[in-house]
Each structure stands twice: as C-alpha cells, then as structure tokens.
C-alpha positions in Angstrom: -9.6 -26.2 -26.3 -9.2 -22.7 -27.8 -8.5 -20.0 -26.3 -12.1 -17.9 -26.3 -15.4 -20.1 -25.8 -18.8 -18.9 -26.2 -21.3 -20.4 -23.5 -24.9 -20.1 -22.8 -26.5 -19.6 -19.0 -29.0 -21.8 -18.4 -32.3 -20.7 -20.1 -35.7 -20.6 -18.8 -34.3 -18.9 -15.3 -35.5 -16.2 -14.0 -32.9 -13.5 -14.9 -31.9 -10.8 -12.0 -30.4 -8.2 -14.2 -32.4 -5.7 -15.7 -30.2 -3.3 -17.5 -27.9 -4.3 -20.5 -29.2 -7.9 -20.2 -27.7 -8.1 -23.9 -24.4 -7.9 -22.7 -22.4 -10.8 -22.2 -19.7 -11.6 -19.2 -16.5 -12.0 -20.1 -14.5 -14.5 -18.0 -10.8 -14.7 -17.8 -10.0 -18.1 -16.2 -7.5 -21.0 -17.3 -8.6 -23.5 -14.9 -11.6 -25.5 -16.3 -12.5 -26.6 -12.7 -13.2 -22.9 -12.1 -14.8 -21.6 -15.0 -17.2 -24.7 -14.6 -18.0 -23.7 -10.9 -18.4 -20.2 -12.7 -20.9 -21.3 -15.2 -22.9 -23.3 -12.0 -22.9 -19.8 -9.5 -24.3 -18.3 -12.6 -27.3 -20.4 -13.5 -27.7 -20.6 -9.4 -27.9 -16.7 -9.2 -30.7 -16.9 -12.1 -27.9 -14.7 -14.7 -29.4 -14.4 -18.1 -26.3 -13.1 -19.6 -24.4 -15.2 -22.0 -21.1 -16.5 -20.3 -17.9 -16.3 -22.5 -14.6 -17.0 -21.7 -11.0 -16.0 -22.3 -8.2 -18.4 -21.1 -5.4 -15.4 -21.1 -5.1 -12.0 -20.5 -3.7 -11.4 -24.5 -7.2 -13.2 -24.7 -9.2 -11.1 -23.0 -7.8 -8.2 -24.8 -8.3 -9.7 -27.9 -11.9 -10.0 -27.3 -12.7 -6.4 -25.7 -10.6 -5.0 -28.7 -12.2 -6.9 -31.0 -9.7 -8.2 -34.2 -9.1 -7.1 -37.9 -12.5 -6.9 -39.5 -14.9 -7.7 -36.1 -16.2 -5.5 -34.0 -15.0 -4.9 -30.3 -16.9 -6.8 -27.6 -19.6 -5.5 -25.7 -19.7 -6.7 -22.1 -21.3 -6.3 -18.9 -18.5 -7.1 -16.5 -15.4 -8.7 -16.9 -14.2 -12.4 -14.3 -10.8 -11.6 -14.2 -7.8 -14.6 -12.8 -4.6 -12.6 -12.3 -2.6 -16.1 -12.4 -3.2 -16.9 -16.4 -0.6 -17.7 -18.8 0.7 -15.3 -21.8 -0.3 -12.2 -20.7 -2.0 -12.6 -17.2 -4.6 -10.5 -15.4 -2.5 -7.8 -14.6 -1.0 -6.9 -17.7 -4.8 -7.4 -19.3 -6.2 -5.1 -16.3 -3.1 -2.5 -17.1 -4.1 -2.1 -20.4 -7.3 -2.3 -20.1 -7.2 0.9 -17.3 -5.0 2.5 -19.8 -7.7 2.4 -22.5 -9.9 5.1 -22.7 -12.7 2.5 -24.9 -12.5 0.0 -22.4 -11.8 1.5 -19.1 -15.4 2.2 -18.0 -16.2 -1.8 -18.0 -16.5 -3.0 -14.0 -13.5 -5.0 -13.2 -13.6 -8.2 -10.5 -10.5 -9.4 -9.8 -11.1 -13.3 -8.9 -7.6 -14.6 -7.5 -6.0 -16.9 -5.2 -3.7 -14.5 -4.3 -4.2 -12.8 -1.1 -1.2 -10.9 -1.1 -0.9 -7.5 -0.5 0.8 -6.3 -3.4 -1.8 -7.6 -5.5 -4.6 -5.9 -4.1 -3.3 -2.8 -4.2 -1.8 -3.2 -7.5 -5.5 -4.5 -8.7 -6.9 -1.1 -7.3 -4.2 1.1 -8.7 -4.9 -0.2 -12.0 -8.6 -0.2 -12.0 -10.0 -3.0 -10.6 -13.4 -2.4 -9.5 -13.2 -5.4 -6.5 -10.6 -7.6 -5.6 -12.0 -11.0 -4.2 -9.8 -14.2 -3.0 -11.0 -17.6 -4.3 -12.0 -19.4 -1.4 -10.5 -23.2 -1.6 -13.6 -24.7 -0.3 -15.8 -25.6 -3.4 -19.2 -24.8 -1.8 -17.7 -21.6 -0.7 -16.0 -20.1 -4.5 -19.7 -21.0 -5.3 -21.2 -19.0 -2.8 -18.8 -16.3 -3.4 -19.7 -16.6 -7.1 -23.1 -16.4 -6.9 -23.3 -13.2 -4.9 -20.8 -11.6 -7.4 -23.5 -12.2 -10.1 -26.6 -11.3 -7.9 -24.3 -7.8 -6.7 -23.0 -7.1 -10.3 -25.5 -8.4 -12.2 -28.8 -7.2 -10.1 -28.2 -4.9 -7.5 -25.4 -2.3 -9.7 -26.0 0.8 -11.6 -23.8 -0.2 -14.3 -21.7 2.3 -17.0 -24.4 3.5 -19.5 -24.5 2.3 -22.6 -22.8 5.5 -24.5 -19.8 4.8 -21.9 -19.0 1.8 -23.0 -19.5 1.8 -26.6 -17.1 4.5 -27.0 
C-alpha cells in the first residue's frame, strides 16, 4: 500500500457540510482497521467530502506542503493518530502549529493514548480536540460519526483566504 490514498465517501448521501464542501479530509492513520471504520462513520454521518489518507506524520506533511512541482493540499480538517510510524502525530502536529500556511487547518487528535502528557502536549501544539479511541468497535464509530457531523456540519470553519495562504 502506499503511503497517501485517495478515497471517495459514498455518493448519493445527503451531505451535512455546507461550507468548503470542496475540501477534502485528510486522515493520518496506519491501522487499516481504523481508517476503514473511518471511511464507515463518514458515509453514516452523510460527509460529502472526499476522504484521503496519510499513513505517517512525514506523510501528512508531505501532503499539506504539497511536493516539487504540485500544489499544497487544501483540506477541511485533518484525522490525526499520534502513534504512526516515521514521523508520528506529534512531530506532524509540531510542525504543522509552527507553520504559519498550515496552522489555521482544525486539528483532531484521534489516539489511544489517554495519557496526560499527550493531551496537553496535543493542546500546546495546536490541536484543536483531543479524543481517545474507544476499543469498542460500535463505539470508535459512534465517536467517529459525531466528529464528522460536529466538524463537518455544525463548525464555522477557517475562511477560505486563511487557509490558502
């Protein structure tokens, strides 16, 4: 599998967002398991955006930043593990925080970690919620699907001009 995949919600369901529906979510996550029950809470919560993922934090940099010759990524919010190989969520969410083009994009911290240490390092580096991954199934997808409805619905999100700095 490489490390960045491009997937599709669902089509043909109602969509809750309606600001910066264009925008796609970015999802850090290296567990397949997780990113499928990601990809389920978002077709459940009716989320219109297209659904790409990252399997590393040098990943999800890559993508924001964009590479030699493409442009940098737009996105709407960005699924963020802290537990992923090369480069994991926190040193993405430092440098992210420290970037003045990318620092305006909402942050969820997804994580099994309820440690502490974590959360506050999360916050002190600009996460915009820290939530623990529940182990039930059933449950992460509940949890899931409220994220998208809360984020993706209910938000005022950055404006545009903010994030395409």
């Amino acid at each position: 599998m490489s490390g960045i995949e491009s997937l599709q919600a669902t089509p043909g369901v109602a969509s809750v967002s309606r600001l910066r529906g264009a925008h796609p979510v970015l999802v850090v996550e290296d567990s397949d398991e997780d990113f499928d029950t990601v990809l389920t809470a978002a077709r459940l919560a009716g989320i219109q955006h297209k659904i790409r993922r990252a399997l590393t934090g040098d990943d999800c940099l890559r993508v924001l930043r964009g590479t030699a010759g493409r442009a940098k990524a737009q996105v709407a919010l960005v699924l963020l593990d802290l537990n992923t190989p090369h480069g994991d969520g926190r040193y993405a969410l430092e440098k992210i925080h420290a970037d003045p083009q990318l620092n305006a994009i909402p942050m969820v911290v997804l994580s099994t970690s309820a440690n502490p240490r974590d959360v506050d390092f999360c916050y002190a580096h600009g996460a915009n919620a820290y939530h623990v991954k529940p182990v039930s199934h059933s449950e992460h997808l509940l949890v899931l699907q409220t994220l998208f409805t809360y984020w993706l619905g209910s938000v005022v999100l950055p404006t545009e001009q903010s994030l395409e700095r």
